[in-house]
N, C-alpha and C positions, 0 to 999 in steps of 0.2 A: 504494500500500500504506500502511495506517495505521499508527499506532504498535503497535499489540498484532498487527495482522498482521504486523509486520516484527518485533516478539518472541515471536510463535508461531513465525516461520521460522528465529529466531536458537535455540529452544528442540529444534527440531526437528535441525540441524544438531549442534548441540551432544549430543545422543542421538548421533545415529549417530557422533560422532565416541568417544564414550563408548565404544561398543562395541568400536567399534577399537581404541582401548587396551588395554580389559580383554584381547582376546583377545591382545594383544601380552603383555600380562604374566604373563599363563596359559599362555603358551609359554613365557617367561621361567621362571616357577619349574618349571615339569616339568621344564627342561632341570636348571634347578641339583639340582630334587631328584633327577635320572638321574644327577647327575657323582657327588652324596654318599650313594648308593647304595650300603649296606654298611659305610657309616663308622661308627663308635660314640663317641657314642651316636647313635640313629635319630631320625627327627625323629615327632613325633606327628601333625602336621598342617599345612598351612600356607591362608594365606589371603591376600588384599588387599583396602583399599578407596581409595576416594579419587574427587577431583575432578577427574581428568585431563585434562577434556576443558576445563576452564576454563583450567588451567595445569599443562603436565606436572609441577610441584612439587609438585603436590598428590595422591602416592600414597603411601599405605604397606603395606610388604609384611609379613605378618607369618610368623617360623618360630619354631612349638611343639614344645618336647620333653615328654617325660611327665611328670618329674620337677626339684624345682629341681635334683638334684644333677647331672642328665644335663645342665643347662646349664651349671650350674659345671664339669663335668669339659670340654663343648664349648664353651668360653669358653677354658681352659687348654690346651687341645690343638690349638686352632686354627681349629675347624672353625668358630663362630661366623664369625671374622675371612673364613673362607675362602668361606662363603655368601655372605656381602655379598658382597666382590668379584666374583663367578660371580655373583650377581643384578644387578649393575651390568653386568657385563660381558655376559651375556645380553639385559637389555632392551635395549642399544647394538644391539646385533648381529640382535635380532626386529624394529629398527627404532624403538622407544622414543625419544620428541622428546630431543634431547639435550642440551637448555638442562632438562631434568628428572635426568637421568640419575643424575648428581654431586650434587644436593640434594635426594631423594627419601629416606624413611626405610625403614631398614629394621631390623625391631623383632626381639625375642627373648623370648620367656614360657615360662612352663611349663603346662600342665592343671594340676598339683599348685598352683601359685598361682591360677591364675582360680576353682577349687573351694574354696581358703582363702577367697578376698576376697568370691567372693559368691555361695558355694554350687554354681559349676559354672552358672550365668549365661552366658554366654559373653556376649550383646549389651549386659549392663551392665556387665560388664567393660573392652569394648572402646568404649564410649560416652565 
């Protein structure tokens, strides 16, 4: 095997191992968004992206509420604090490499902000 063949196979492993994670962290946050279910404020959205498959450090999750105040008041009441935890604790538990687990980020925004900064953008937002 040459070199480009042996980094086509290293490219190709690397995919599929991509997908595995994602779907690991896509169970991850359904479950967190199942537990805070009903809590207020509600969440608007949530997403991730990242690198995972090079090194489980490289994901970030992100949870959207509608407004900046609906984060201020879920910053103050807890529920911020309490996502992370349950998105930690979750991708531990879907199986998430666990040298990622504890260094992984996870983010908080609002739609009211990303439609300030750049008109409701969302990919140059998060760029």
């Amino acid at each position: 095997m040459d070199k480009n063949e042996a980094y086509q196979e290293e490219l190709r492993k690397r995919h599929a191992r991509q997908k595995e994670l994602d779907a690991i962290v896509e169970r991850a946050m359904s479950q967190v968004a199942s537990q805070i279910a009903g809590r207020q404020p509600s969440l608007h959205s949530r997403f991730f992206y990242g690198a995972s498959a090079i090194h489980a450090k490289h994901l970030v999750t992100w949870y959207l509420f509608r407004t900046d105040s609906e984060l201020a008041t879920a910053k103050r009441n807890g529920l911020t604090a309490e996502i992370e935890s349950a998105t930690r604790e979750q991708l531990a538990a879907s199986g998430y490499p666990s040298e990622g687990v504890n260094v992984m980020m996870v983010s908080f925004t609002t739609d009211q902000d990303i439609r300030n900064k750049t008109g409701g953008d969302y990919w140059s937002y998060f760029k």
